[in-house]
Every structure is written in C-alpha cells, then in structure tokens.
C-alpha positions as CSV (number, residue, x, y, z in Angstrom):
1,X,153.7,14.0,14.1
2,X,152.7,10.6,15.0
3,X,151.5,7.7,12.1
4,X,148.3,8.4,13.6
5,X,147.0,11.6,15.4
6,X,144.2,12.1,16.6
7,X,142.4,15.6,17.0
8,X,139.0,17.5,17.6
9,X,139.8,20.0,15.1
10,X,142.5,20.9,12.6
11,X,142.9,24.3,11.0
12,X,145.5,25.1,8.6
13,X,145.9,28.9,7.3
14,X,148.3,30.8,5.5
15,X,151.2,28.4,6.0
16,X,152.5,24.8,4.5
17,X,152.2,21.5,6.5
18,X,153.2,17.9,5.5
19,X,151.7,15.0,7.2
20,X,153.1,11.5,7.0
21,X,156.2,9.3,6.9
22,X,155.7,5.9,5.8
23,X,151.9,5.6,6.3
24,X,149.8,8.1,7.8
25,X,146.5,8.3,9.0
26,X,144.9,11.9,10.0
27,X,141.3,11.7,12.3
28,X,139.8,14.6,13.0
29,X,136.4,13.9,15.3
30,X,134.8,17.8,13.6
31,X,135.5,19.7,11.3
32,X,139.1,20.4,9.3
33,X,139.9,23.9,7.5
34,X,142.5,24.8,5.2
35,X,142.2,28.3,4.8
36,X,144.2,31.3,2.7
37,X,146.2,31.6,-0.4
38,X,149.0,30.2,1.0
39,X,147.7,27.5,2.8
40,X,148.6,24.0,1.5
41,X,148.6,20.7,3.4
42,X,150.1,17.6,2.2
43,X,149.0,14.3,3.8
44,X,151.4,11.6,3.2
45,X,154.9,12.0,2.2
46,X,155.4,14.1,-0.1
47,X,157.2,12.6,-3.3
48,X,156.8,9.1,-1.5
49,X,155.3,6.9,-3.6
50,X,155.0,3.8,-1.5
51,X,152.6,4.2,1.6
52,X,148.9,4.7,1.8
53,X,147.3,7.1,3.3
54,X,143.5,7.8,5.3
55,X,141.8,11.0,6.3
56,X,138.8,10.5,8.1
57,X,136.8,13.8,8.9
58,X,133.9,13.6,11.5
59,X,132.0,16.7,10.4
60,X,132.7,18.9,7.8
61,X,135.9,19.7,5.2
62,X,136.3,23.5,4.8
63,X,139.0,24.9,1.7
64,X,138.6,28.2,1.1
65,X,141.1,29.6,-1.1
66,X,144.0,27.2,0.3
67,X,144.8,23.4,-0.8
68,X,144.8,20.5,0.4
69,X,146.5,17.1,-1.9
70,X,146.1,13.4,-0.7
71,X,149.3,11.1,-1.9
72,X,151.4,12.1,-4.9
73,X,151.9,10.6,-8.1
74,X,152.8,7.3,-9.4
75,X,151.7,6.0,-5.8
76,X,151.6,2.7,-5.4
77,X,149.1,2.5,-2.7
78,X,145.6,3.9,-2.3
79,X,144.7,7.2,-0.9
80,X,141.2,7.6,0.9
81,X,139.1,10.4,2.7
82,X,136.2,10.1,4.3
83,X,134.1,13.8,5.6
84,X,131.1,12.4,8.1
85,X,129.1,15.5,6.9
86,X,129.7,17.9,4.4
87,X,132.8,19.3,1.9
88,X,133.2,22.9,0.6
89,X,135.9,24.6,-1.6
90,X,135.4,27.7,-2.2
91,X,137.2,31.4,-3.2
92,X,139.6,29.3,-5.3
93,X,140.4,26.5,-3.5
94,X,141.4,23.1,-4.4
95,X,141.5,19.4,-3.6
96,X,144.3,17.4,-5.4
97,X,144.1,14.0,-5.1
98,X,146.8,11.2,-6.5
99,X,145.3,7.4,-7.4
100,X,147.7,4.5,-6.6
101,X,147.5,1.3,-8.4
102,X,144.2,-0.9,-9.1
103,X,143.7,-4.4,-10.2
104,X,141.0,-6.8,-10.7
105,X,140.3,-7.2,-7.2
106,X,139.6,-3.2,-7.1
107,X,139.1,-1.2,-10.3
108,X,139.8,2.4,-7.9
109,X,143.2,3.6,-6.8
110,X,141.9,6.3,-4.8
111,X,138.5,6.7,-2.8
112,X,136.9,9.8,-1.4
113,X,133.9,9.6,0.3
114,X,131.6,12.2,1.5
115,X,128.1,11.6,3.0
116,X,126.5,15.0,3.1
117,X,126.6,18.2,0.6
118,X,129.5,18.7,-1.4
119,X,129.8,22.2,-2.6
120,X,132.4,23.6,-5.3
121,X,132.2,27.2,-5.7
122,X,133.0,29.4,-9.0
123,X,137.1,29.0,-9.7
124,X,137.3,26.7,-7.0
125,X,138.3,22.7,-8.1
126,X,139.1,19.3,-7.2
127,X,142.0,17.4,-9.1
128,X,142.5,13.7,-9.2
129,X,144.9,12.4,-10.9
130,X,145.9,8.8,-12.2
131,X,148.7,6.6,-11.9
132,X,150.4,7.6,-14.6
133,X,151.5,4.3,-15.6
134,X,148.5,1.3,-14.2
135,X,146.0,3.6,-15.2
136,X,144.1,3.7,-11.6
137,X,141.7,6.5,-11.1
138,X,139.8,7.8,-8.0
139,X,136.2,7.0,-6.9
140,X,134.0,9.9,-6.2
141,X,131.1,8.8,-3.5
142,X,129.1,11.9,-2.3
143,X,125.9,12.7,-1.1
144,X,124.7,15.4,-2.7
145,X,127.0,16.9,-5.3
146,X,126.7,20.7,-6.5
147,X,129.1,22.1,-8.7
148,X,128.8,25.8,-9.4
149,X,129.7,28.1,-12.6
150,X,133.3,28.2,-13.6
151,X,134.1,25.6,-10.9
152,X,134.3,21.6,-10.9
153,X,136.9,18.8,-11.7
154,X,139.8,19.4,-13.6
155,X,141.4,16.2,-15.0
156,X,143.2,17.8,-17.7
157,X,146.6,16.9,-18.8
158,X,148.6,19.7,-20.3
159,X,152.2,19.6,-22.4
160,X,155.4,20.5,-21.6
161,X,156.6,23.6,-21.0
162,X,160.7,24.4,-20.3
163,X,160.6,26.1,-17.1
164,X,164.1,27.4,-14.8
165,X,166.5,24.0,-16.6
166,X,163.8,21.6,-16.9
167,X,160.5,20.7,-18.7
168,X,157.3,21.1,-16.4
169,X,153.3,19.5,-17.1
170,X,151.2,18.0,-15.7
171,X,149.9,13.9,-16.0
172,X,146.8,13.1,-15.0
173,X,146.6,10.2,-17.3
174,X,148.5,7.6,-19.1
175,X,152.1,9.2,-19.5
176,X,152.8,9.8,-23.0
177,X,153.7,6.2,-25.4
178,X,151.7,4.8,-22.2
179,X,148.2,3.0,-22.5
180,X,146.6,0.8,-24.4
181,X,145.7,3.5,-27.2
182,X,149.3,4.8,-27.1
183,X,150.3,6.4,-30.0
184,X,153.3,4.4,-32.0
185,X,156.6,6.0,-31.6
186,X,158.0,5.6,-34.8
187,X,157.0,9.3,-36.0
188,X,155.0,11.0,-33.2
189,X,151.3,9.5,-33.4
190,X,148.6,10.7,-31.4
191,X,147.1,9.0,-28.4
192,X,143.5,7.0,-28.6
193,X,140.7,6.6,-26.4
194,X,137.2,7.0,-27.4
195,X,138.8,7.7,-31.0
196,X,141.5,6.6,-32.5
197,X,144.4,8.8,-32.2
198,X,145.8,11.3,-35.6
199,X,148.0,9.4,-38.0
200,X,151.4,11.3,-38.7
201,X,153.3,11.5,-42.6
202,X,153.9,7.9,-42.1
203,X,152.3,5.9,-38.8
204,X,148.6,5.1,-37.9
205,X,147.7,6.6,-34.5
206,X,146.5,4.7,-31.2
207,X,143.8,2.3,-31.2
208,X,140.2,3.3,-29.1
209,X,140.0,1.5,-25.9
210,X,137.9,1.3,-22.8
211,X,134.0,0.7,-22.4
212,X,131.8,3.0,-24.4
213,X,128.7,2.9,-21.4
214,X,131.5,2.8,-18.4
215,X,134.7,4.4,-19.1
216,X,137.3,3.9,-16.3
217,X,140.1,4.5,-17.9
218,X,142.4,7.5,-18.7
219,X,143.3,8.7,-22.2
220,X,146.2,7.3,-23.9
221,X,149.8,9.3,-24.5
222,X,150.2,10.3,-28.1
223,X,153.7,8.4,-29.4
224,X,158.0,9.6,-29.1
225,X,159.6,10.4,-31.5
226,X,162.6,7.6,-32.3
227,X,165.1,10.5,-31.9
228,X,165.6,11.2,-28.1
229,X,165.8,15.2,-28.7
230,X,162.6,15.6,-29.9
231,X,160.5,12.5,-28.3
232,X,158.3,14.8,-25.7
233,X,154.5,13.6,-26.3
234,X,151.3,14.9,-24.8
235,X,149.9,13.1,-21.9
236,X,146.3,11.6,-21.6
237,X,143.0,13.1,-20.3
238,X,142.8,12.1,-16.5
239,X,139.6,10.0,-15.6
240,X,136.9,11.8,-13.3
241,X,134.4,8.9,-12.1
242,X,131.4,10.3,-9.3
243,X,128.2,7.8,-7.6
244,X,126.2,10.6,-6.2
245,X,122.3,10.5,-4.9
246,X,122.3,13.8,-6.4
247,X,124.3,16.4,-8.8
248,X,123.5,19.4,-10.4
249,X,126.2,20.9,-12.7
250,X,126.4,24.1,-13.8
251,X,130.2,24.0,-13.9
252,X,132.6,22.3,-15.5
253,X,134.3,18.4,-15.6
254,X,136.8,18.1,-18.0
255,X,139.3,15.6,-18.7
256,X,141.2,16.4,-21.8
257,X,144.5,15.3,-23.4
258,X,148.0,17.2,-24.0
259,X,148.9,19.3,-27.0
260,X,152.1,18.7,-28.6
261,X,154.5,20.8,-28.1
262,X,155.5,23.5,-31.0
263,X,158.6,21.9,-32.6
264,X,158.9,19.2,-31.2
265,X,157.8,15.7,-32.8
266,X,155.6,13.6,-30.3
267,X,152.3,13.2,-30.4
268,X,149.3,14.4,-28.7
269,X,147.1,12.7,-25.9
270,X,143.7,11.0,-25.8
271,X,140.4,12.6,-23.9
272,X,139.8,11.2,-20.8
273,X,137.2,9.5,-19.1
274,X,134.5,11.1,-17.3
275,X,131.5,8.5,-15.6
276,X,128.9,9.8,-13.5
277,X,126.3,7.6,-11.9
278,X,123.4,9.3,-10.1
279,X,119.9,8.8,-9.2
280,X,119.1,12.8,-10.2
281,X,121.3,14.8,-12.9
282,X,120.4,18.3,-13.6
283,X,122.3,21.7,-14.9
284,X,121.7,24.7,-16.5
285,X,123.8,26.0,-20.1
286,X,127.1,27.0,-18.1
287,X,127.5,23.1,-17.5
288,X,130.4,21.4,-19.1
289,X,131.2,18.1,-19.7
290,X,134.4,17.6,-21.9
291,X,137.0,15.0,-22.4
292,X,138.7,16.5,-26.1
293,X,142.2,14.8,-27.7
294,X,145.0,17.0,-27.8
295,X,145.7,19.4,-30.7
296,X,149.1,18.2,-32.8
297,X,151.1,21.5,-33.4
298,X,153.3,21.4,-36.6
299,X,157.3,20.2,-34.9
300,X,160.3,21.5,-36.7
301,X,161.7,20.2,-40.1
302,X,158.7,19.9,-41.1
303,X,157.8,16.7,-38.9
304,X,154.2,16.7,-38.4
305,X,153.1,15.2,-35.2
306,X,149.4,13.4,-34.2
307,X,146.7,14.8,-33.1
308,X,145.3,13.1,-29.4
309,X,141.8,10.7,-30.1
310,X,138.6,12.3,-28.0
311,X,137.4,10.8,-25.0
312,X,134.3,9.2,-23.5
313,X,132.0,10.2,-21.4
314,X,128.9,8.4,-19.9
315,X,126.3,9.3,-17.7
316,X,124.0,6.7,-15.7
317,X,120.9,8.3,-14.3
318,X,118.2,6.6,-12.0
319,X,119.9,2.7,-12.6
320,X,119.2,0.9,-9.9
321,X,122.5,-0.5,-8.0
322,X,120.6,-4.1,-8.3
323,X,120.9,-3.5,-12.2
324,X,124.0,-2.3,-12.7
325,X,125.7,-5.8,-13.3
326,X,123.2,-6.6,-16.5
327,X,123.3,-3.0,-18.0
328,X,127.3,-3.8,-17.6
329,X,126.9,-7.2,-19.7
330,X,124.9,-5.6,-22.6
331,X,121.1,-5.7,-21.5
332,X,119.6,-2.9,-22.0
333,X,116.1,-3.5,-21.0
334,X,114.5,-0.4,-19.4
335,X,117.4,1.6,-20.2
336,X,117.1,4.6,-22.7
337,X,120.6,5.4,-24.4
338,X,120.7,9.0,-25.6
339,X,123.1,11.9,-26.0
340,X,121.1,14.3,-24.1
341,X,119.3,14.9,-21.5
342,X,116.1,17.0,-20.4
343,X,117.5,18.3,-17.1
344,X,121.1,19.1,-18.7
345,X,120.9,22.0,-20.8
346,X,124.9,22.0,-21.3
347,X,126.9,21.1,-23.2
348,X,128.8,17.4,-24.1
349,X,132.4,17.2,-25.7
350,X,134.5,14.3,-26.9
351,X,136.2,16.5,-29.9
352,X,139.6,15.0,-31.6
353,X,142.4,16.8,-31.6
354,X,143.6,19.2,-34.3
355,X,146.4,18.2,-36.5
356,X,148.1,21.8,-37.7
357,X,150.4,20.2,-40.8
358,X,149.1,19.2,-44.5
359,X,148.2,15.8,-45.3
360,X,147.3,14.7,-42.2
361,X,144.6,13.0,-40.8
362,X,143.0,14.5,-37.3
363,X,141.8,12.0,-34.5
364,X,138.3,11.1,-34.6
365,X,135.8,12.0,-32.5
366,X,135.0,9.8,-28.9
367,X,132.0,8.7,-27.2
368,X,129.2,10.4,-25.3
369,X,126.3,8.7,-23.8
370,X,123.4,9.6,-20.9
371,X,121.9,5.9,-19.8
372,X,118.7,6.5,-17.8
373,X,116.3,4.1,-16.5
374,X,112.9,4.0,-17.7
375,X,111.1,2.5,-14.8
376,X,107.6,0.3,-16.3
377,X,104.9,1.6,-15.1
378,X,101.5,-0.2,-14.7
379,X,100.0,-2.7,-12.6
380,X,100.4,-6.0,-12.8
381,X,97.6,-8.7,-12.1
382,X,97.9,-12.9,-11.8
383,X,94.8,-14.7,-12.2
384,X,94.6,-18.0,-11.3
C-alpha cells in the first residue's frame, strides 16, 4: 500500500491486514469496518517502534467482533484517530491502542478523537496502552461516551506467564523496576502509585507519585530481585484518561497492576490511573471504576515478595474548560471534592495489593476523588 491511501470505504472481515511502513496515514471519506472473529488490522508497522501513524475516518468506525490496534509498544511517536461521526465495538470487539512518548510540550502519547456517539457493547473493549518506559498515555476525546455492562477500558497489566519457551504478559504501564514509585530491587518490593507499594522481609516498597485530583500517570513496576533467575516483577496499572460532553457507565474501567508470579521473587505493580473529565457522569450498580495494586504471591525459599500500591482515580464533572488551570493550581472555589456521586451508583476501587507471606506489610490503599462544579447561583446587583 501507499504511505497514504486514500478510500471511500474500507471493510476488513475475517482475515489479517497490516498497514504501514515507516509512517502511514489511512483516510477513509465514510465509514471503516473491521468485522468477524478473525479480523484484525494493524495500522502502522507492526513491531516498528519508530514512525507515527494517523487514521482519519469521515463517518463512522464499525468493530464487531474483530480488532483493530493503532502503533505497538514502546513507540516512540504518537498514534492518532480521528472518526467524523460515531464509533461502535460490539459482539467482542476490541480497539488496542499503543502511546508513544510525551514531554512537557504534550502530556499525551496517543490521541483518539471521536465527535459523535461512542458505543462499547457487553464483552466488547478498548485497550490503550502506555509507553512502557516514558510513561505516555492516550487521550480519550469523544462526544458522547456510553459504555455498556461487562464492556469498557481495559488498562490492566497482568504477570508473567511461561508460554511455548518464553515468558508472555502484558504492559500497559511502567515496566516492572520502572517509574517513579518503582519498587527497590534489592528483595522484590512492590510498585507505588496512589499508595505506597508492600515492603518485603527486608526493603520498603515504592514511594506514591502522581497528582491526587489529575492522575496522568501509570502505576509503577514492583522491584527485581538481585538474583537474575528470579527477578520477574509485575508491571503497572495502564492509565485510562477520557474528556467527554457526556458518559454514562455501566461497565467497567479498570487499570490495575501485575501479581507476582508464584515462586518467583519480584514484586508486584501499582494501580493505574484512570481520569475522566465530563460535563455529565452517570451509571447504574454494574459500573466499575478500579485501579487495585497487584497481589504479592509467596516466591520460593521462602522469599516473600511486595505487594503493588493502589491507584488513583479522579473524576471532574461540570468544570468549566476556563477553570481547569486554577482547580489544577489548588483553588478549589466552587468545586465540591467527594468520593461519590449521585448519578453513579457503582462502585470505586483503589485497593492495595495482597501480600500472601507472614510478616509482611501489604500496600496501602490509593486515591479516589469525584470533583464537580458547584455553579453559584443568584443574582447579582451593582448599585451606584
């Protein structure tokens, strides 16, 4: 294919098609479908870390039951889509998308945009990942966002498992002994974030990290083990950061840290991020929000790894865009901070980790706010 086609319509079903070689932008004037189990597209090089990538969509984005995955990880560059109308995954499909860098000049490594309705149906899922080792996350920007039961974002990082010769998992945070709540890797701590990470028989664990109100950042590995055979820690929570006009959540968004591995000595990951800023929030019992620290199992010869610090979670809710910057800087002025709120019957979770060996000390617990503006009401009068 060309760097740059160009096409009225793109369907993809039951089949596997890679886009891209060193750079790659994909228009499509209507509508895009990736359709059956066995559809996947890849846009951009697969396993190519170093180009950036664009999808723009003029209409709508349709995955039902197939897959579709922007960039890959530990991308240096940014990956962005853009759907002109509305997004649907649905009868288990998924969107997988990999963040590149980010700096001071841009705190996202990834950007998806979509201006209409963006539906995610029961088991169906979008997955961003970060950069495993910068910490950049994708930005979220949607109209109207509804996530359905048993569907949502899945920004969980999970351990390693030794699979045909190698050992398999999946990152979607800081890499383990990565972060700035890494866990020390003189005996296997566990990770921090929103909590500090599980202290082992002889090593505090990771330090918290990261903005309380407006978390950006993923959760922090858990800490190797000095001895190369038995140095595998647990990754951190993956960051999952949405600006919608709307979202109503009866699903899930979950972000949470690696378990150790059984016998082995490293620690456990951090809880994630998750930070949602909307102008209405709503969702019925099934909704989930959760960014939990890894679990610490017991490794062998009685070496008793970390357990992974919980997350932190914040949701913004009617702020203004004009007020953002002082809320940011510590004025809280028409702002009500609370841990729930009256349109979200669901549930909240920043849990530590579990450490499973005597005498140690679990990671503590994160943070989980709702920040919603309290507009004054009244009238005002100047007399003169």
């Amino acid at each position: 294919f060309p760097s740059s086609p160009e096409a009225p319509r793109v369907v993809v079903t039951n089949g596997l098609v890679i886009l891209g070689d060193g750079g790659f932008a994909l228009n499509v004037s209507t509508d895009l479908t990736v359709r059956g189990g066995n559809a996947r597209l890849y846009v951009g090089r697969w396993m190519s870390p170093a180009y950036t990538n664009t999808v723009w969509v003029g209409r709508n984005l349709l995955i039902d039951s197939g897959a579709l995955t922007l960039g890959t990880t530990g991308q240096e560059t940014r990956t962005t889509m853009t759907v002109g109308n509305a997004l649907t995954i649905t009868n288990g499909g998924g969107l997988h998308v990999y963040s590149g860098l980010t700096n001071a000049a841009c705190d996202y490594g990834g950007l998806v945009t979509v201006t209409g309705t963006t539906t995610i149906a029961p088991n169906s899922w979008i997955y961003p990942s970060c950069h495993p080792t910068n910490g950049g996350a994708v930005l979220f920007r949607f109209g109207v966002l509804n996530i359905d039961t048993n569907g949502g974002f899945n920004a969980d990082s999970t351990n390693r498992a030794f699979l045909t010769g190698f050992y398999r998992y999946i990152c979607r945070g800081f890499d383990a002994q990565t972060g700035p709540g890494k866990g020390a890797s003189a005996q296997g701590s566990g990770g921090g974030h929103g909590g500090t990470g599980g202290v082992t028989t002889a090593t505090a664990g990771g330090v918290t990290n990261d903005v309380a109100i407006a978390p950006q950042l993923p959760g922090s590995g858990g800490g190797r083990y000095a001895t190369p055979r038995f140095d595998i820690g647990g990754s951190g929570g993956g960051v999952v950061r949405i600006e919608a006009s709307a979202m109503n959540l009866n699903g899930i968004i979950t972000a949470n840290g690696a378990n150790t591995i059984a016998g082995y000595w490293g620690g456990a990951g951090a809880g994630g991020s998750i930070y949602l800023c909307t102008d209405n929030f709503s969702g019925n019992n099934n909704g989930i929000l959760r960014a939990d620290g890894g679990n610490g199992n017991v490794g062998s010869g009685g070496k008793m790894p970390g357990s992974g610090g919980g997350g932190r979670i914040a949701v913004w809710i009617k702020i203004p865009a004009s007020e953002r910057n002082r809320v940011l800087q510590g004025n809280f002025q028409f702002i009500d901070v609370t841990n729930s709120y009256t349109w979200f019957s669901g549930t909240m979770s920043v849990t530590n980790g579990v450490a499973n060996g005597l005498g140690l000390t679990n990671g503590t617990p994160g943070t989980a706010l709702f920040l919603v503006y309290n507009n004054p009401q009244g009238t005002f009068f100047m007399l003169e």
